[in-house]
C-alpha positions as CSV (number, residue, x, y, z in Angstrom):
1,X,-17.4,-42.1,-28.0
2,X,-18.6,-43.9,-30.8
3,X,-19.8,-47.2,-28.5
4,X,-22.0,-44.2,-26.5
5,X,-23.1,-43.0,-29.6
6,X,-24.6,-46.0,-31.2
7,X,-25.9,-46.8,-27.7
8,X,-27.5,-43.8,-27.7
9,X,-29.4,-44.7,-31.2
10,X,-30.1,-47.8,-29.9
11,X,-31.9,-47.0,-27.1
12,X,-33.8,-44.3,-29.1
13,X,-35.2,-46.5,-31.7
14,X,-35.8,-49.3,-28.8
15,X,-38.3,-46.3,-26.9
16,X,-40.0,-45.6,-30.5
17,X,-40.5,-48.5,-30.8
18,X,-42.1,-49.3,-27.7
19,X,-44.1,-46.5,-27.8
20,X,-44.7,-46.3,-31.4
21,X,-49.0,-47.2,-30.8
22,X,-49.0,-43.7,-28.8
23,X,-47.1,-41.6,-30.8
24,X,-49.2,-39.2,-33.4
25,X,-50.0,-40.1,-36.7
26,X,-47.9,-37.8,-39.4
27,X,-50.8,-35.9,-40.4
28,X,-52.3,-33.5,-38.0
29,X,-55.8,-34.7,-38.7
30,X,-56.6,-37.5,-36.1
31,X,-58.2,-40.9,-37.0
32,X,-61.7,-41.1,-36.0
33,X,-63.5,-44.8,-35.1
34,X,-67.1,-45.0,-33.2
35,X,-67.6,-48.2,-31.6
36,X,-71.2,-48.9,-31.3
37,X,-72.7,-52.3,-29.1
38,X,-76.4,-52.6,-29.3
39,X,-78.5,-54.0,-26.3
40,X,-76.0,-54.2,-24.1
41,X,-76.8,-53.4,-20.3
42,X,-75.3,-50.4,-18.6
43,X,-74.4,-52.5,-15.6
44,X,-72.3,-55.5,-18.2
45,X,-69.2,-54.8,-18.2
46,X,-66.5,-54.6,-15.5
47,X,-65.5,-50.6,-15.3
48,X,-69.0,-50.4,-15.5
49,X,-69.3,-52.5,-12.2
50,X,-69.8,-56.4,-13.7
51,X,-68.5,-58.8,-11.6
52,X,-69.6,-61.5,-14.4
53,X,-68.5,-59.7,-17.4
54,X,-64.7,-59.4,-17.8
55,X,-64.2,-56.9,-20.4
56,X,-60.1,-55.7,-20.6
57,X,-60.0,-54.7,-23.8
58,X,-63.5,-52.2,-24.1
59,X,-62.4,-50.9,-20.4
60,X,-58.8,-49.7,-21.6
61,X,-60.7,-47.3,-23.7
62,X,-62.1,-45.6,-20.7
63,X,-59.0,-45.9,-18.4
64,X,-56.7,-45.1,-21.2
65,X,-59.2,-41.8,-22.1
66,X,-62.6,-40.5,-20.7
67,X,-65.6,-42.4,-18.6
68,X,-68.7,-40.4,-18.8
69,X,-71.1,-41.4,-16.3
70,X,-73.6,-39.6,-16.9
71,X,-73.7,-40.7,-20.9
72,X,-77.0,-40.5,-22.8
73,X,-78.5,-41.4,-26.2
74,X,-80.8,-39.8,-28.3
75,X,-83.9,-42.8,-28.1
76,X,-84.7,-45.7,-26.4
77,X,-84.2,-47.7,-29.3
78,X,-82.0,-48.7,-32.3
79,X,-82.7,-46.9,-35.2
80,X,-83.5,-43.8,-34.1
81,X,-80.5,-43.5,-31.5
82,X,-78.4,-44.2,-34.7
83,X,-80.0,-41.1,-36.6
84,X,-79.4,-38.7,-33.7
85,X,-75.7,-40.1,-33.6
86,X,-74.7,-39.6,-37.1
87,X,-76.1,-36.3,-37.9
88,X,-75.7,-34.4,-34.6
89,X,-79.1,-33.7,-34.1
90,X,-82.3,-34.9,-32.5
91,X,-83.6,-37.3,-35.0
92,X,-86.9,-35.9,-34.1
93,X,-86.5,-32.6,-35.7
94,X,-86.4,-34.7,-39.3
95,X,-89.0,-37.0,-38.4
96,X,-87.1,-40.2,-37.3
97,X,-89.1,-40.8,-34.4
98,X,-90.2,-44.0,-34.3
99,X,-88.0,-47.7,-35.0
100,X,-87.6,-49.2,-38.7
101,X,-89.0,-52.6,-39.0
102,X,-91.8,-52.0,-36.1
103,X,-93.5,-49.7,-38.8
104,X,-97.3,-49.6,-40.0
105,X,-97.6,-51.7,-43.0
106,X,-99.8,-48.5,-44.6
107,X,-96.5,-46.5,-44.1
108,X,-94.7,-45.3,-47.5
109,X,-91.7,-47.6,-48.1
110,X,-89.7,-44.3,-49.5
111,X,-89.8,-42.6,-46.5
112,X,-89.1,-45.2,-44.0
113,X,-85.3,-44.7,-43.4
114,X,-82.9,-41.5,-42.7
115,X,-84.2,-38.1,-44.2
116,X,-82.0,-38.0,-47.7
117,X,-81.5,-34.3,-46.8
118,X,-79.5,-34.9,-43.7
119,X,-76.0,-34.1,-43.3
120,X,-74.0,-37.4,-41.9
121,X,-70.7,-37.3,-39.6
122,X,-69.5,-39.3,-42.9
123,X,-70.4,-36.9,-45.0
124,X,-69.0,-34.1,-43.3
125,X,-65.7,-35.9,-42.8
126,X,-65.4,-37.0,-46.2
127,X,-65.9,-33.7,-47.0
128,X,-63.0,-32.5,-45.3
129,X,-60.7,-35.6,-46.6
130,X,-60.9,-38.6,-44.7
131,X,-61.5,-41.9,-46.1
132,X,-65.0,-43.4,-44.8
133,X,-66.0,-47.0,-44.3
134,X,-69.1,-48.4,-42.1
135,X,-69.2,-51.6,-40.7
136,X,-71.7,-54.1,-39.2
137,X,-75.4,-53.0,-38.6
138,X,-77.3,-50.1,-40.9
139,X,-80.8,-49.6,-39.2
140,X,-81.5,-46.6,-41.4
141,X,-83.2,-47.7,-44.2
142,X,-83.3,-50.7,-46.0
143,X,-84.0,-49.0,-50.0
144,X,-80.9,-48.6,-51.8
145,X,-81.4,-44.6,-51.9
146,X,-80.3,-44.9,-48.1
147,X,-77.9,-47.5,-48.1
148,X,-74.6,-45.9,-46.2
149,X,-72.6,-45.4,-49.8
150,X,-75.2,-42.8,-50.6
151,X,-74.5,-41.6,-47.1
152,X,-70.8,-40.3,-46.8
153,X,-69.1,-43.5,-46.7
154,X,-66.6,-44.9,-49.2
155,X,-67.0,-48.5,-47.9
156,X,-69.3,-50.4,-46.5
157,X,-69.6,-53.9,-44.8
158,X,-72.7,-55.4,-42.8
159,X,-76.4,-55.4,-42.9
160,X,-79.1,-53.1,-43.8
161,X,-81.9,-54.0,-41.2
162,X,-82.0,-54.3,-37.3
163,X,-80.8,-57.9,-36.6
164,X,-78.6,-61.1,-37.7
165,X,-77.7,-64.2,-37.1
166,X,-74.3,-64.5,-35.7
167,X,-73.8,-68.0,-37.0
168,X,-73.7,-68.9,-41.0
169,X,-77.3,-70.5,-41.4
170,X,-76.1,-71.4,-45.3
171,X,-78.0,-68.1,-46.9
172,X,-74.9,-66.6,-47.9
173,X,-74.6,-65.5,-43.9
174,X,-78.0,-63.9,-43.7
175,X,-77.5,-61.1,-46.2
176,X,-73.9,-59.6,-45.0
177,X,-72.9,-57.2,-48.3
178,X,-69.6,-55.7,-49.3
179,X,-70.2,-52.2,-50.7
180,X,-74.0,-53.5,-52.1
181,X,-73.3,-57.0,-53.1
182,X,-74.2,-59.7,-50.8
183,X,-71.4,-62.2,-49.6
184,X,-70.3,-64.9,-47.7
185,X,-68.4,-64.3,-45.2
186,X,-65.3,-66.4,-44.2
187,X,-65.5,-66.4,-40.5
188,X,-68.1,-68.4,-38.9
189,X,-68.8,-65.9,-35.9
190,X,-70.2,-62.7,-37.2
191,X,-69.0,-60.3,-34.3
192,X,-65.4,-61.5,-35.3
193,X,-66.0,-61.2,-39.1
194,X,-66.8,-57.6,-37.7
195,X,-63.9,-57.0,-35.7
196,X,-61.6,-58.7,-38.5
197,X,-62.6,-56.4,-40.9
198,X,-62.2,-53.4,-39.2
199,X,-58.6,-54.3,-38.8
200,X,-58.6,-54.9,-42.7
201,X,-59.9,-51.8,-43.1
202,X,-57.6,-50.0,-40.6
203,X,-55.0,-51.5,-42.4
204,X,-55.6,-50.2,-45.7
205,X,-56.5,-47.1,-44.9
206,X,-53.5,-46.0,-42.6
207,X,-51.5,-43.7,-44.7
208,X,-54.0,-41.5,-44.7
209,X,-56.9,-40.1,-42.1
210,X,-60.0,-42.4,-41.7
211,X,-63.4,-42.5,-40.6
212,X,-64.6,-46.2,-39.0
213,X,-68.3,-46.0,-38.1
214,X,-68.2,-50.1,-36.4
215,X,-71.6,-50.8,-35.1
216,X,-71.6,-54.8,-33.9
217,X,-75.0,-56.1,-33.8
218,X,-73.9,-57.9,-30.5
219,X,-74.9,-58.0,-28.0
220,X,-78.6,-57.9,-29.6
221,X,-80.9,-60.7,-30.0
222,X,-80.8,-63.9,-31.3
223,X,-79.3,-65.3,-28.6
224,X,-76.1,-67.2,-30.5
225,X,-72.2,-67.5,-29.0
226,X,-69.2,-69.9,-29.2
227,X,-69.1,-72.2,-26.9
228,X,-65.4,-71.7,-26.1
229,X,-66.7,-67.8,-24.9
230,X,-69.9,-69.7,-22.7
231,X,-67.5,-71.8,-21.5
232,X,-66.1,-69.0,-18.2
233,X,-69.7,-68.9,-17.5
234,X,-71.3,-72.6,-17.0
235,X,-72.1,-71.5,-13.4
236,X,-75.0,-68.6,-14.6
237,X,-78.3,-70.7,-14.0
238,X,-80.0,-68.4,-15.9
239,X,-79.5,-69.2,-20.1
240,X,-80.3,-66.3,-21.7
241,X,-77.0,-64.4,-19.5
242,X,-75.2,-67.5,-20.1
243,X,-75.4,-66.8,-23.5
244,X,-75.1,-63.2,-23.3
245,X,-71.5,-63.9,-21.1
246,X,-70.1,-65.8,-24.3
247,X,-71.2,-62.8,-26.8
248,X,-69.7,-60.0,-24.6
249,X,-66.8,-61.8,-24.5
250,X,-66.7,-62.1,-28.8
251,X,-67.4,-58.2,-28.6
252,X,-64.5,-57.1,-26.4
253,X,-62.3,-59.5,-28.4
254,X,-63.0,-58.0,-31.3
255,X,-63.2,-54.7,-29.8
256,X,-59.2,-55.5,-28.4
257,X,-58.2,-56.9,-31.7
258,X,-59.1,-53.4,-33.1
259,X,-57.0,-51.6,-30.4
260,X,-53.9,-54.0,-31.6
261,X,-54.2,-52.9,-34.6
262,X,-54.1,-49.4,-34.0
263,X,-51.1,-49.6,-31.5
264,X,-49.1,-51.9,-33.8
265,X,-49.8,-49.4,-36.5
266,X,-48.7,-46.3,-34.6
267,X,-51.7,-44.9,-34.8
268,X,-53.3,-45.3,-31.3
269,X,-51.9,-42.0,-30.0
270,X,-53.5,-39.7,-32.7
271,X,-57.0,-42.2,-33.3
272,X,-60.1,-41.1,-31.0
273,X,-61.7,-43.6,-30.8
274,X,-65.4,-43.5,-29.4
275,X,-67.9,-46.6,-27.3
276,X,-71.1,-46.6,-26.9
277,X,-74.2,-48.4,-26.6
278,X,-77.5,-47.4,-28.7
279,X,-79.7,-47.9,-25.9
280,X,-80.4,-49.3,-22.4
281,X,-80.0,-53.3,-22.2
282,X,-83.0,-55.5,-23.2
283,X,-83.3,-56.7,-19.5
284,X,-85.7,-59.6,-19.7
285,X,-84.6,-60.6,-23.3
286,X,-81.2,-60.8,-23.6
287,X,-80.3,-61.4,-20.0
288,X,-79.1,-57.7,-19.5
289,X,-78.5,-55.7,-16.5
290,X,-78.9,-51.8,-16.2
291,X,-77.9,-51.9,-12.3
292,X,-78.4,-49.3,-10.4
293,X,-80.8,-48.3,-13.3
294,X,-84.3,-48.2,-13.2
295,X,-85.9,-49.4,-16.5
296,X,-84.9,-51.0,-19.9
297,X,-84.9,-50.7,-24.0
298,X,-88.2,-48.9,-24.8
299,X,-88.5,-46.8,-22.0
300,X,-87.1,-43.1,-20.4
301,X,-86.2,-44.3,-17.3
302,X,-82.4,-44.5,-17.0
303,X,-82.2,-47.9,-17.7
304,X,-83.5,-46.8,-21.5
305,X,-81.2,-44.1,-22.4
306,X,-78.2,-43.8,-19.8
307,X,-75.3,-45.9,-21.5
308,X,-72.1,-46.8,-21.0
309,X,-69.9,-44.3,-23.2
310,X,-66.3,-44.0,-23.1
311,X,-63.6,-41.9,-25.7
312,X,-59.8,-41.9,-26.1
313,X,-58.0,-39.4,-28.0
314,X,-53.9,-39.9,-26.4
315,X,-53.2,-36.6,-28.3
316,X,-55.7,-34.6,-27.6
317,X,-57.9,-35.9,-24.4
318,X,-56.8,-36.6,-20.6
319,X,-56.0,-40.0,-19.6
320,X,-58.0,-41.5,-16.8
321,X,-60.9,-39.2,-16.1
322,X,-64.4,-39.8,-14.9
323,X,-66.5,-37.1,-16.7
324,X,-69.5,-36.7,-14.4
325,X,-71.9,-34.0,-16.0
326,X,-74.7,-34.7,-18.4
327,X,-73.0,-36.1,-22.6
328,X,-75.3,-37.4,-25.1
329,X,-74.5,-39.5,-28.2
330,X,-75.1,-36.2,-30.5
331,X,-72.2,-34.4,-29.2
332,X,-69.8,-37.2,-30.8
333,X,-70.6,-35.6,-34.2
334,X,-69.8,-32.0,-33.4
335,X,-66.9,-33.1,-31.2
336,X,-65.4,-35.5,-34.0
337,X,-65.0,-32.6,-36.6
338,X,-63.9,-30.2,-33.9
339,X,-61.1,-32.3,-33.0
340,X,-60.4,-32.6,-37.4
341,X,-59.7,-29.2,-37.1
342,X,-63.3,-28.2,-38.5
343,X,-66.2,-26.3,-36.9
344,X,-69.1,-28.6,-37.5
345,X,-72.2,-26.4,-38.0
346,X,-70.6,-24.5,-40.3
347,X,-69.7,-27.5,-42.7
348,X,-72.9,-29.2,-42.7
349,X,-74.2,-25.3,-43.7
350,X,-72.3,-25.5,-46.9
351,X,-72.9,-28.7,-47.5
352,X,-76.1,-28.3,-46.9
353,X,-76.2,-25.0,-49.3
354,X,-74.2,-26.8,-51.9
355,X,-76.5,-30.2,-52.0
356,X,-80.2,-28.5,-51.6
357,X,-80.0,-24.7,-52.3
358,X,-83.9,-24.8,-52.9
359,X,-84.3,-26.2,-49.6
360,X,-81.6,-23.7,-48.0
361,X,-83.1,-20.7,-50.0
362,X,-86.6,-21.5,-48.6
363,X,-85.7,-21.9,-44.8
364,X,-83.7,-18.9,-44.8
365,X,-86.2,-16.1,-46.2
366,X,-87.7,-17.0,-43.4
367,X,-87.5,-14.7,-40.5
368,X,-88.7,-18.3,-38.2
369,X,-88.1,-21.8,-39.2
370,X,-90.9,-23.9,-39.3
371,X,-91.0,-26.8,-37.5
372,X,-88.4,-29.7,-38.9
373,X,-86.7,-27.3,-41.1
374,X,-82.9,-26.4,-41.0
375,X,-80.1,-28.2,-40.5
376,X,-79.4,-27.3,-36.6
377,X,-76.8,-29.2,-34.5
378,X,-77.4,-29.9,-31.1
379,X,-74.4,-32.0,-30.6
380,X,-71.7,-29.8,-28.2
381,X,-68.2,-30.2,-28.9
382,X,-66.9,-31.9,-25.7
383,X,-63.1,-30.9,-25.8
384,X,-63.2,-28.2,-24.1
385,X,-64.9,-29.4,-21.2
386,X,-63.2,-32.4,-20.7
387,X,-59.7,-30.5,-20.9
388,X,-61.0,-27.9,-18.4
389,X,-60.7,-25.1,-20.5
390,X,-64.5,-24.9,-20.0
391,X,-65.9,-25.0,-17.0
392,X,-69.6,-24.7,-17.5
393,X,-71.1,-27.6,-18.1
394,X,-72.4,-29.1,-21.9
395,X,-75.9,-29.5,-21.2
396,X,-78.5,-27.4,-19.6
397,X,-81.5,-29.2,-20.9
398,X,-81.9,-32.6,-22.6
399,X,-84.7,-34.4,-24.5
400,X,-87.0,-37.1,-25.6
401,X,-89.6,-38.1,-27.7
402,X,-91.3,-41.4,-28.9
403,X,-95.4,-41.2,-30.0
404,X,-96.8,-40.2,-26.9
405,X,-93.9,-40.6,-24.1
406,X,-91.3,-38.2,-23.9
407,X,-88.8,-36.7,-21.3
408,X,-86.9,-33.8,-20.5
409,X,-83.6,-33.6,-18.2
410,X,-83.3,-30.0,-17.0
411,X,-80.2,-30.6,-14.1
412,X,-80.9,-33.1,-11.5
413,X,-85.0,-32.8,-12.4
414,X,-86.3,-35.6,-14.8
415,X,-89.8,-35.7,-15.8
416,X,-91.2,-38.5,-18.2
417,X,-94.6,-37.8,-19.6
418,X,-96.4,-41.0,-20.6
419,X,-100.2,-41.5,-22.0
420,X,-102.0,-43.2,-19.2
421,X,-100.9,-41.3,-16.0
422,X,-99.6,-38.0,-14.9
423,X,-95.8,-36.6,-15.1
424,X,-93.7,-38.8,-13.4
425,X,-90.5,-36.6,-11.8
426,X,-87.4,-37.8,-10.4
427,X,-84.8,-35.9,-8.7
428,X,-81.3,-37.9,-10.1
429,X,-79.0,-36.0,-7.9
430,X,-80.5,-38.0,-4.8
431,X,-82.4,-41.2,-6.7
432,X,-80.0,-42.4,-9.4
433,X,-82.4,-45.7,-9.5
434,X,-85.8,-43.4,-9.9
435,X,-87.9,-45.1,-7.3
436,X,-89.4,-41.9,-5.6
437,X,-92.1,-39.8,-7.7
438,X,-91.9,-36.8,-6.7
439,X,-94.5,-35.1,-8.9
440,X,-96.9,-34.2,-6.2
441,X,-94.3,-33.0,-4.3
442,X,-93.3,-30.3,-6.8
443,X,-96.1,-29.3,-8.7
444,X,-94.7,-25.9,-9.8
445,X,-91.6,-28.4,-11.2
446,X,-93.8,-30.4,-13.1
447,X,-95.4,-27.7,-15.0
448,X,-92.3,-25.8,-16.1
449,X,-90.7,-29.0,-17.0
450,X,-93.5,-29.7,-19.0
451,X,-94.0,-26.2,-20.3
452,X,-90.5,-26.4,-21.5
453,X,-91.2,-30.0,-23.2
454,X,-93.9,-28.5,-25.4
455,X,-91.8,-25.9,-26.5
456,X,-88.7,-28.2,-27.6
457,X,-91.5,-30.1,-29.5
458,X,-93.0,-27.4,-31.3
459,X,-89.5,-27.3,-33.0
460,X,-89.9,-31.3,-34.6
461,X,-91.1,-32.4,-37.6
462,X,-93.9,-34.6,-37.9
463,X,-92.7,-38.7,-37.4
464,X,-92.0,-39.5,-40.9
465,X,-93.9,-43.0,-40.4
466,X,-95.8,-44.5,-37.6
467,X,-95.2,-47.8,-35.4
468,X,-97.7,-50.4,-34.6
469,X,-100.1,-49.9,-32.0
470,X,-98.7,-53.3,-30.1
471,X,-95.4,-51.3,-29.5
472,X,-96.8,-47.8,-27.7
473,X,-98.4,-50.2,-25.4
474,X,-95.9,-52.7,-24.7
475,X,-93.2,-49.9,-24.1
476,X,-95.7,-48.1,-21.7
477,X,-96.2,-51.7,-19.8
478,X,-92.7,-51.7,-19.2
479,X,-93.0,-48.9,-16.8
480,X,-94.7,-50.8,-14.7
481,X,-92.5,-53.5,-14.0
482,X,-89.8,-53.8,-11.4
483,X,-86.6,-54.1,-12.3
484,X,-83.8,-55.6,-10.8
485,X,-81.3,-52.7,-9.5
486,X,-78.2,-55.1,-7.9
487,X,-75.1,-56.7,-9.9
488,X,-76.0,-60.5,-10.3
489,X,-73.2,-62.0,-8.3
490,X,-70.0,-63.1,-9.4
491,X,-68.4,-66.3,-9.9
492,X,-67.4,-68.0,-6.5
């Protein structure tokens, strides 16, 4: 009896042990990380079709969670995608239209980063007790007043502007700062220093619930990766995907080493953890590929704004679904702080109350808003639907602005409204790749799309600062080009 006994124990601390990474954390609130890649192409890595790409460790996120096909973000480009994501909201209705470091050189300095009077996801779960840290590439604002420590997070590790070098180049690795004091850092691949100290931070934060906002600069230009990752991919001809082979794999390492850390932890079964991309790939510049999507970075064809985007919550989320309606990056706010046990629009009210109660006091004695006022999510908590206790689907409408061109999603329609030429319209439910215009075919659809456009953007503020002239016309060039909608083959 006793030899069963013992057995028994035995074979029960064995199975925890095993299954230790999948088991919840000890406090209710689950562990939140977003994992953000920047440039990469829709079509780059392998759940996402690549036959090049091998990327195991960022494809167990989808397999072990949610795959949303049909995944959005807020802007065509970097810094503004990353306002929409972090406050819940279209960065448009506080003026963070256009991209920070493609700004006029008339344009204010003081105003050039994210609107001090926005609520964060950091700040909101700070709020509620979690431990905050950001890592890798800022984009919102290079003056101290909007550096991430003044913007929910307890710790910080990266880079304030949109781009770095990935190798030391002997300037104390090209401005990298711990909390606001620039450093060297000890690994000579900055993707890994990345990745590494996500783990540190992971680490020392595990006793209690954490916030990881890890937003790698890779796969974005320059064009810089280990040789030993190149190495699988000598037989690409073309350099610039060479090159772009060896800094995928760096990012799903990293990504992996991340995962370990979690499951070695036992925290992987309570930790959602979010990817994403910030916008379509840079096809033509970084050696990208958005197949079957139409389009690139800088424009509102799919190939601009339809990103991979994948989340795993063990605890709380089904394992192994393909999520096929309409997601944008917004909803990761709303749906973060739901799954923290808060409602989200009702904490960034208070905190909004309780940081500006001038501001607060003026927008409501108001019977109507004016335009850019109020602090209005548009982010949907996505639980529900992807546990299928709601059956409706999150979004009926979605939409985009930058200067002239903007775009609306309303179902299957998509118009895109550009400067030099009328509506374009696309039907997605029967041209995923938008090659048939279908404007003149559906005339009455073209004018309540764009009646319905005008009204979305009578709610925005007016663009805080304006870009150069030689960007509105290179992004509306790019509409023009064809684009490449097949998987480059794989190796023989």
């Amino acid at each position: 009896m006793k030899n069963i006994r013992l057995s028994l124990i035995t074979s029960l601390f064995i199975a925890s042990f095993l299954f230790a990474g999948w088991l919840p954390a000890q406090t209710d609130k689950p562990n939140i990380i977003v994992i953000v890649s920047d440039d990469a192409g829709y079509g780059d890595f392998s759940i996402q079709g690549s036959e090049q790409f091998h990327t195991p460790n960022i494809d167990h996120i989808a397999r072990n969670g949610v795959r949303f096909t049909q995944g959005y973000v807020t802007a065509s480009v970097c810094s503004p995608s990353r306002a929409g994501l972090l406050t819940g909201r279209y960065q448009q209705r506080f003026g963070h239209e256009y991209n920070i470091g493609s700004h006029q050189p008339s344009d204010c300095p003081d105003y050039i980063g994210m609107r001090m009077d926005q609520i964060t996801l950091a700040d909101v779960l700070h709020y509620i007790g979690y431990h905050t840290g950001a890592i890798g590439k800022w984009h919102l604002g290079y003056l101290d007043k909007y550096h991430p420590l003044n913007r929910g997070f307890d710790e910080f590790f990266g880079f304030r502007g949109g781009g770095a070098h990935y190798f030391d180049q002997g300037k104390k690795y090209f401005n990298i700062e711990r909390q606001m004091d620039t450093v060297r850092v000890p690994v000579n691949y900055l993707t890994d220093a990345f990745g590494n100290e996500a783990c540190h931070f992971i680490e020392r934060n595990k006793g209690k619930p954490f916030f990881l906002y890890l937003a790698f600069n890779a796969v974005h230009t320059p064009m810089e990766a280990r040789q030993e990752d190149m190495a699988p991919f000598g037989y690409i001809t073309e350099k610039q995907r060479r090159i772009l082979g060896g800094m995928t794999v760096a990012l799903d390492r990293a990504v992996g080493n991340v995962l370990r850390t979690l499951r070695e932890n036992g925290l992987t079964g309570n930790t959602l953890v979010w990817f994403i991309n910030d916008n379509g790939g840079n096809v033509g510049i970084n050696g990208a590929c958005n197949a079957p999507l139409n389009g690139k970075k800088g424009t509102f064809l799919e190939g601009g704004i339809r990103v991979p985007f994948f989340v795993q919550w063990p605890a709380g989320l089904p394992r192994g679904t393909v999520y096929r309606q309409p997601v944008i990056s917004m909803d990761i706010f709303t749906t973060s702080v739901a799954a923290a046990g808060g409602d989200a629009q009702l904490l960034v009210n208070q905190l909004a109350q309780e940081r500006f109660p001038r501001e607060w006091n003026r927008v409501h004695k108001r019977k109507t808003p004016r335009a850019g006022e109020g602090w209005k999510l548009d982010g949907v908590n996505l639980i529900p639907f992807l546990t299928g206790k709601d059956k409706n689907i999150p979004h009926n409408k979605l939409y985009w602005r930058r200067a002239e061109a903007a775009a609306i999603r309303d179902g299957n329609w998509k118009l895109i409204r550009l400067p030099d030429r009328p509506p374009l319209l696309y039907n997605l439910g029967h041209d995923l790749s938008e090659q048939h215009d279908l404007a003149y075919d559906y005339p009455e659809t073209v004018r309540h799309l764009m009646k319905e456009l005008f009204e979305w953007e009578t709610q925005l503020a007016h663009p805080a600062w304006r870009t150069e002239p030689f960007w509105i016309q290179y992004n509306i060039k790019l509409y023009d080009k064809k684009y490449d909608l097949t998987q480059p083959p794989g190796e023989k």
